[in-house]
C-alpha positions as CSV (number, residue, x, y, z in Angstrom):
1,X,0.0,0.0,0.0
2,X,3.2,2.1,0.9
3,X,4.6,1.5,-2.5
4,X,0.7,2.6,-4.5
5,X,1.0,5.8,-2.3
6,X,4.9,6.4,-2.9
7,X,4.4,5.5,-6.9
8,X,0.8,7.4,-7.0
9,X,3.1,11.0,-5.0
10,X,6.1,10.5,-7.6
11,X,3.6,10.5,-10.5
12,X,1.8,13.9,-8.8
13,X,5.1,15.6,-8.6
14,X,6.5,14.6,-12.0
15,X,3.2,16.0,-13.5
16,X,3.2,19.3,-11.9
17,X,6.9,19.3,-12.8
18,X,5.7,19.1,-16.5
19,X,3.1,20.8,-15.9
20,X,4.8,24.0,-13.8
21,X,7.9,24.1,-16.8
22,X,5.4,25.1,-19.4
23,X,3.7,27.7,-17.5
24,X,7.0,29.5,-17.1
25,X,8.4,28.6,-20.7
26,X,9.2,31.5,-22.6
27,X,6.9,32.3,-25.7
28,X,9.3,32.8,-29.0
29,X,10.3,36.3,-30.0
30,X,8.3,37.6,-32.6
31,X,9.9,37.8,-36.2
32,X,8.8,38.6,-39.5
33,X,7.3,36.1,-41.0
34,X,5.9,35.8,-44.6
35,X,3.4,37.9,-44.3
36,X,5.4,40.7,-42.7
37,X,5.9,43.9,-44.7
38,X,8.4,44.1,-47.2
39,X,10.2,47.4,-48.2
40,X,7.6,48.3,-51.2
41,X,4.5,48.2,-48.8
42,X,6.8,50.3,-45.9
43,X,7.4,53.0,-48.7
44,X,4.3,52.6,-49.7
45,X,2.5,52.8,-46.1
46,X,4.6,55.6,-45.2
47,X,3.4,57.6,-47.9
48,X,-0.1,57.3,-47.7
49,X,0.3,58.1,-44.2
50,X,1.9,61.5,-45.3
51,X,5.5,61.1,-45.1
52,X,7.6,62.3,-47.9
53,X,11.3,61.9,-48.5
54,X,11.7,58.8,-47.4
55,X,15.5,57.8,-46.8
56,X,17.9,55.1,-45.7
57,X,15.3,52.4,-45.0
58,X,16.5,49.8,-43.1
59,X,15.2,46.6,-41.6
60,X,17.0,46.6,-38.2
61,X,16.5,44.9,-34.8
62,X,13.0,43.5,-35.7
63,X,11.7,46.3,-37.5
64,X,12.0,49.1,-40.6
65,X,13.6,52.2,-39.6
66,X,14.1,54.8,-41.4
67,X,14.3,59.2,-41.7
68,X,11.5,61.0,-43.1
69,X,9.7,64.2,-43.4
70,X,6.2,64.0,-41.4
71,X,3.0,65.9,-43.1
72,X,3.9,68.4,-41.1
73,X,7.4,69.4,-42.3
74,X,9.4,67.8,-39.7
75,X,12.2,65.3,-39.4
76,X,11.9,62.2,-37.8
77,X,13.2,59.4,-37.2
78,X,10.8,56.3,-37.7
79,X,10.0,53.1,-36.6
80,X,7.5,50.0,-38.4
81,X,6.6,46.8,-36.9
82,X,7.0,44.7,-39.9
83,X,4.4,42.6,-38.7
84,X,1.9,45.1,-38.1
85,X,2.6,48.2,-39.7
86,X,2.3,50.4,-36.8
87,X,4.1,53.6,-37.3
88,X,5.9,55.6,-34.5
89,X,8.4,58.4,-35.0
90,X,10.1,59.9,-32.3
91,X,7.9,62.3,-31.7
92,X,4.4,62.9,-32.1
93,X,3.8,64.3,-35.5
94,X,1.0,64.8,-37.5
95,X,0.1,63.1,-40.9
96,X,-2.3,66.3,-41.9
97,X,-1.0,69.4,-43.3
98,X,-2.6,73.2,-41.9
99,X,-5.0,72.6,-45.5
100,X,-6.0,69.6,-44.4
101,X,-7.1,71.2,-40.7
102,X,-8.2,74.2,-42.6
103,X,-10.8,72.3,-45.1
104,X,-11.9,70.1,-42.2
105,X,-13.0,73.3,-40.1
106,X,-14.7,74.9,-43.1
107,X,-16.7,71.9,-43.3
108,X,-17.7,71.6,-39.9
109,X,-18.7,75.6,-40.4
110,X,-16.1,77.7,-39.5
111,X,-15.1,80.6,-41.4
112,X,-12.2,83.2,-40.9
113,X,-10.0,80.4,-40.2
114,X,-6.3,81.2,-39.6
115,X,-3.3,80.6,-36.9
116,X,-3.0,77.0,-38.0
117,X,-0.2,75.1,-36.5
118,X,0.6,72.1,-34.8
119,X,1.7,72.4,-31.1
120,X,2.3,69.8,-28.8
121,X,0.6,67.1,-30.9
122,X,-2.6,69.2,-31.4
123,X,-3.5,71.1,-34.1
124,X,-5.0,74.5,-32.9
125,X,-6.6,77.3,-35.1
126,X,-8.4,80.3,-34.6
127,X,-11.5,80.9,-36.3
128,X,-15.2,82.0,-36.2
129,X,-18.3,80.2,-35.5
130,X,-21.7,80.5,-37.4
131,X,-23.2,82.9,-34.8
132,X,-20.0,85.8,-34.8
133,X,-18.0,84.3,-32.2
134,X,-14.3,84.0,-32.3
135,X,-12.9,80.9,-30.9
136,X,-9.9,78.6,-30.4
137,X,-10.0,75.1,-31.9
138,X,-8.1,72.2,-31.0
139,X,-7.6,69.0,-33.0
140,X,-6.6,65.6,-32.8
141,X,-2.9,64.9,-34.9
142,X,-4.1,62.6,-37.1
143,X,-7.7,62.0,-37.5
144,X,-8.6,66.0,-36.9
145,X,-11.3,65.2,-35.0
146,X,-12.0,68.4,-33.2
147,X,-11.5,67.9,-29.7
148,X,-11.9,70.9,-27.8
149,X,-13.2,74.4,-28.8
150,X,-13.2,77.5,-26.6
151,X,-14.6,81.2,-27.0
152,X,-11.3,83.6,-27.9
């Protein structure tokens, strides 16, 4: 009976032993796989999300890097997850240009627009509302979704 226990505990142990290694076994880094972006697409993704000049693209480390100019004039250094196609620069920019802010206020019914620029990853412009009043507008970087409006 000593032996069924002994057997029965040893059995127990080796189990959770198995068990206990795969709960703490590491997953496998990511890497790009066949369906990860080549360099075409990145260019290609990169422009339609308003980056121009493009230059030195790499795949480094897991991912494209490269230096570009942001919709909004800038230089940045960039970062693509091959895998996904996320995009993040080095600092927030903006893939709108002050036309692109300026068209989506007229057609949300603002006239007089001016004082268009990009500050601390908003957009903000001044302009006036259907009824006469002057106010400050504030939108997001890259969907211009207005997200904040105040009387001037």
């Amino acid at each position: 009976m000593q032996t069924i226990r002994f057997r029965h505990r040893l059995l127990m142990l080796a189990t959770l032993a198995t068990l206990s290694g795969a709960a703490f076994a590491q997953a496998p880094a990511p890497t790009a796989g066949k369906d990860a972006l080549k360099e075409p697409q990145v260019r290609a993704l990169l422009t339609e999300k308003g980056y121009t000049k493009v230059d030195d693209l790499d795949f480094e480390d897991g991912q494209w890097e490269t230096d570009a100019t942001s919709a909004n004039g800038e230089r940045v250094d960039v970062r693509i997850n091959p895998a996904t196609g996320d995009i993040v620069a080095e600092k927030l920019v903006s893939n709108l240009s002050e036309n692109d802010v300026k068209a989506k206020l007229a057609a949300a019914g603002y006239s007089k627009i001016h004082d268009v620029d990009f500050d601390d990853g908003v957009w903000k412009a001044e302009a006036e509302r259907a009824d006469g009043n002057d106010v400050e507008i504030h939108l997001a970087a890259n969907t211009s979704e207005i997200i904040h409006v105040e009387n001037d």
